[in-house]
N, C-alpha and C positions, 0 to 999 in steps of 0.2 A: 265176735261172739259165736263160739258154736254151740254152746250147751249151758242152759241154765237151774235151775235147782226145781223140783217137779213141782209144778202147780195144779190145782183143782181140773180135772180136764170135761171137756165137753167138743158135739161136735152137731153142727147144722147135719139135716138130712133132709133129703127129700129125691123131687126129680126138675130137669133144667126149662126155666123159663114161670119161676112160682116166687118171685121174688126176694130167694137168700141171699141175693146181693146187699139190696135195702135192709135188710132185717140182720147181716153182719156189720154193714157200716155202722149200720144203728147202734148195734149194740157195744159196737167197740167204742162210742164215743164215752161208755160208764167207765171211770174211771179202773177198778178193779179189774175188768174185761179185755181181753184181745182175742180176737178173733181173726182168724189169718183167710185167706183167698180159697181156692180150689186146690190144696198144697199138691195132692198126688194126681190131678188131672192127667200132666203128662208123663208122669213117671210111669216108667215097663212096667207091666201088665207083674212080673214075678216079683216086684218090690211096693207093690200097691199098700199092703197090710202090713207090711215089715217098716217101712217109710212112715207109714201113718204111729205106728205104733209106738219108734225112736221120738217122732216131734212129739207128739205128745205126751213123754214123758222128758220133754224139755231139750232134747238133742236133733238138732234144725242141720247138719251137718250134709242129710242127703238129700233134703229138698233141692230143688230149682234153685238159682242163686236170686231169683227178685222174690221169689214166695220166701226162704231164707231171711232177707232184708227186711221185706214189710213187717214181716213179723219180729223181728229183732225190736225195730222201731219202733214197735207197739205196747215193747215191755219196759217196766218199770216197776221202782219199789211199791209201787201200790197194785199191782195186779196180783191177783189172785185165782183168774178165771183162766187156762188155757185153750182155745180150741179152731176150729176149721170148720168149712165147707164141705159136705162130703154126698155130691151128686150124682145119681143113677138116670143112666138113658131108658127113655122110653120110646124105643125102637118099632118100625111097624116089622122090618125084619126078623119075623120067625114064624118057627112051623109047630104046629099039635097047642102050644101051649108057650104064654109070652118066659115061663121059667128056660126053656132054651134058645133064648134070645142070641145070637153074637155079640151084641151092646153087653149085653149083663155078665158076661162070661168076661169079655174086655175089664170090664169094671170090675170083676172078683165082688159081684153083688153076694153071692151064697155066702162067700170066705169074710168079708167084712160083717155080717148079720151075724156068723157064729161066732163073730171077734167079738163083739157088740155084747152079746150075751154072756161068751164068758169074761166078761168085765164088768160086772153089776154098779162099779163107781162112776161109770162115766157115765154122765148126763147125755139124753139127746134130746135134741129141738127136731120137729120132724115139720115143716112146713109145708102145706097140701093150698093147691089153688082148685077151691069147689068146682068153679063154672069150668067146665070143660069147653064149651066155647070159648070161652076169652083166654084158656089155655092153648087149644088149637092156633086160634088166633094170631097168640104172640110168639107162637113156635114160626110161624109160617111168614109174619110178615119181620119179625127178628130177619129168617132165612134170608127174605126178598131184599129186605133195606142193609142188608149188614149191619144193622144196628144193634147191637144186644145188650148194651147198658146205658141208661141214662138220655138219650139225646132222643127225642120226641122225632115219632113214623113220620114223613113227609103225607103231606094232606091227603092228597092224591092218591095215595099209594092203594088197589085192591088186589084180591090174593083170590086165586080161583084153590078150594083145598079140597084132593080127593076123597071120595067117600069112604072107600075101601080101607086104605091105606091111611085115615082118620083114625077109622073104627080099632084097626091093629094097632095105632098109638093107643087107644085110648083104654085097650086092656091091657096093655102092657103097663101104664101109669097105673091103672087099678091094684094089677099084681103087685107095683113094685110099693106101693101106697099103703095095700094093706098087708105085706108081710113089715115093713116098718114099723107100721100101727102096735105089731103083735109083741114088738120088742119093749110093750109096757110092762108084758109080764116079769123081766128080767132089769131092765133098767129104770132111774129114773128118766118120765119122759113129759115132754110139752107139746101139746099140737097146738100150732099157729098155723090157723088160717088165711088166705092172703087174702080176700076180700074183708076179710077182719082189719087185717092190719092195713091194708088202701085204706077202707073209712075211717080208722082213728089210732094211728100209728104208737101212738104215747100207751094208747090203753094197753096195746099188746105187749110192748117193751116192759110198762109196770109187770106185766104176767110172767115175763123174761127174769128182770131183776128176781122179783118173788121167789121163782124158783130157782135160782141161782144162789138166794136168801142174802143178798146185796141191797144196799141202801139205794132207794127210789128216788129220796131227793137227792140224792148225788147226780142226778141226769138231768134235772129239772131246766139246769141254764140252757141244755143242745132240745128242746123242743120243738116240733117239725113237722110235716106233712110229707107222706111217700109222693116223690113225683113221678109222673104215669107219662109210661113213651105213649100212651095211645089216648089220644083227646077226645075222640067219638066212638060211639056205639058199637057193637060186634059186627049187626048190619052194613053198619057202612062201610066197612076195610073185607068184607066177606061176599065176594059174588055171587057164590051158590051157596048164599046164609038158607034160605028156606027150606033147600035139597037137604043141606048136612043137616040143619034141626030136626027135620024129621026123621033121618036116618037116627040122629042118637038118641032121639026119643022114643022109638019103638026097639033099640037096642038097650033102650036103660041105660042109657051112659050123657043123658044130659047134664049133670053133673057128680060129683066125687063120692064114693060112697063109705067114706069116712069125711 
C-alpha cells in the first residue's frame, strides 16, 4: 500500500518526554483513529514538512519503511482520523534566546508552525507536562536508564541534574509550549495535560474523541490506566531535588505556564 484516499488529518504536538506515546497508543485503539509513531523524526532535515505533508494527505511512500507499515496496519474501512506524532526538542543549547536553538532549526520548528497555520483543517492535540520537575526528571533518568517507553526506572536509580543547563531546558520547553499554544488562533486545538491524563486517562481520551466528534462508546471495551516508568516521588530519583526546586522557583519555572 502506498497511498490511500485523504482522511480527516490530525497531528500530536508538543515536546519529548510528556507522554504522546500513551496518549497515541491510546487513541489509536478508537476504532476511527490511527495515529502513527514520530513519522519524520528521522527524515533530512530538507524533507521534514514535505514528508509530513504527503502522509498526511494519505501517501506513506516517503516515510521510514516500519513508520510506513505501522501505519498501513492501522488502516481500515472504518477509520477516519489520520495522524502522527510531531515532537520539538527542548534543547539547553542556545544563545540570546531558546528561538535560535540548533534542536529547533533541526526540527524545522518555525517551517512546521507556519505549515500548521496555513492549514486551518488540521486538528492539533498539543500535549504539555505541567510539573517541570517530573519533566526534568523523566528527561534525565530516560537519559541514564536507556529506558524511554514503557519499562519502569530500576529502583535504585538517582540522577544528579544541572542547574544551569535545567534552567536552559526549561525555557526552551516554555518557548516551544507557548508558540504551540498560540496555534489556537488558526487551528482546531486540544490541550492535554499529562498529569491530567496520569490521573484518569479515559477522561482525557473522552476529551479527544469529543473533539475529533467520534463516538465515546466505541472505546469503552480498551479502558485503562497510563502506566508510569517512575514508581516514587521526584525526591527520590533527584539528588540535588532541593538545589533544582529552588532554582526554578525563584526562576518561575516550577511549573508549565500554559
Amino acid at each position: 500500500m502506498g497511498r490511500v484516499d485523504s482522511l480527516n488529518p490530525f497531528v500530536i504536538v508538543g515536546t519529548q518526554r510528556t507522554g504522546s506515546s500513551a496518549l497515541a497508543e491510546k487513541i489509536s485503539f478508537h476504532p476511527q483513529i490511527a495515529c502513527g509513531w514520530e513519522w519524520t523524526e528521522t527524515v533530512p532535515v530538507w524533507r521534514k514538512v514535505a514528508t509530513m505533508t504527503a502522509a498526511l494527505n494519505g501517501d506513506f511512500v516517503g516515510l521510514p519503511e516500519a513508520e510506513r507499515k505501522h501505519i498501513e496496519s492501522s488502516l481500515d474501512s472504518s477509520t477516519q482520523w489520520l495522524g502522527f506524532r510531531r515532537l520539538f526538542g527542548a534543547s539547553d543549547k542556545w544563545l540570546f534566546h531558546p528561538q535560535y536553538s540548533i534542536k529547533l532549526w533541526w526540527d524545522r520548528f518555525t517551517a512546521h508552525r507556519k505549515w500548521f497555520a496555513a492549514h486551518p483543517h488540521v486538528r492539533l492535540i498539543h500535549i504539555v507536562r505541567s510539573n517541570n520537575i517530573g519533566w526534568l526528571k523523566s528527561k534525565y533518568l530516560s537519559r541514564s536508564s536507556g529506558s524511554y517507553v514503557g519499562a519502569k526506572y530500576p529502583e535504585e536509580l538517582r540522577v544528579t541534574i544541572p542547574v544551569g543547563e535545567a534552567l536552559s531546558r526549561l525555557r526552551a520547553k516554555d518557548y516551544v509550549d507557548r508558540c504551540l499554544a498560540d496555534l489556537a488562533k488558526t487551528n482546531p486545538y486540544l490541550p492535554i495535560v499529562y498529569e491530567d491524563f496520569a490521573d484518569d486517562s479515559d477522561r482525557e481520551l473522552r476529551r479527544c474523541f469529543e473533539f475529533f466528534e467520534c463516538s465515546v462508546q466505541a472505546y469503552q471495551a480498551r479502558q485503562g490506566q497510563l502506566n508510569k516508568q517512575a514508581s516514587r516521588e521526584d525526591e527520590e530519583y533527584i539528588a540535588n531535588y532541593e538545589e533544582l526546586s529552588s532554582a526554578l522557583k525563584s526562576a518561575g519555572l516550577l511549573t508549565a505556564a500554559i
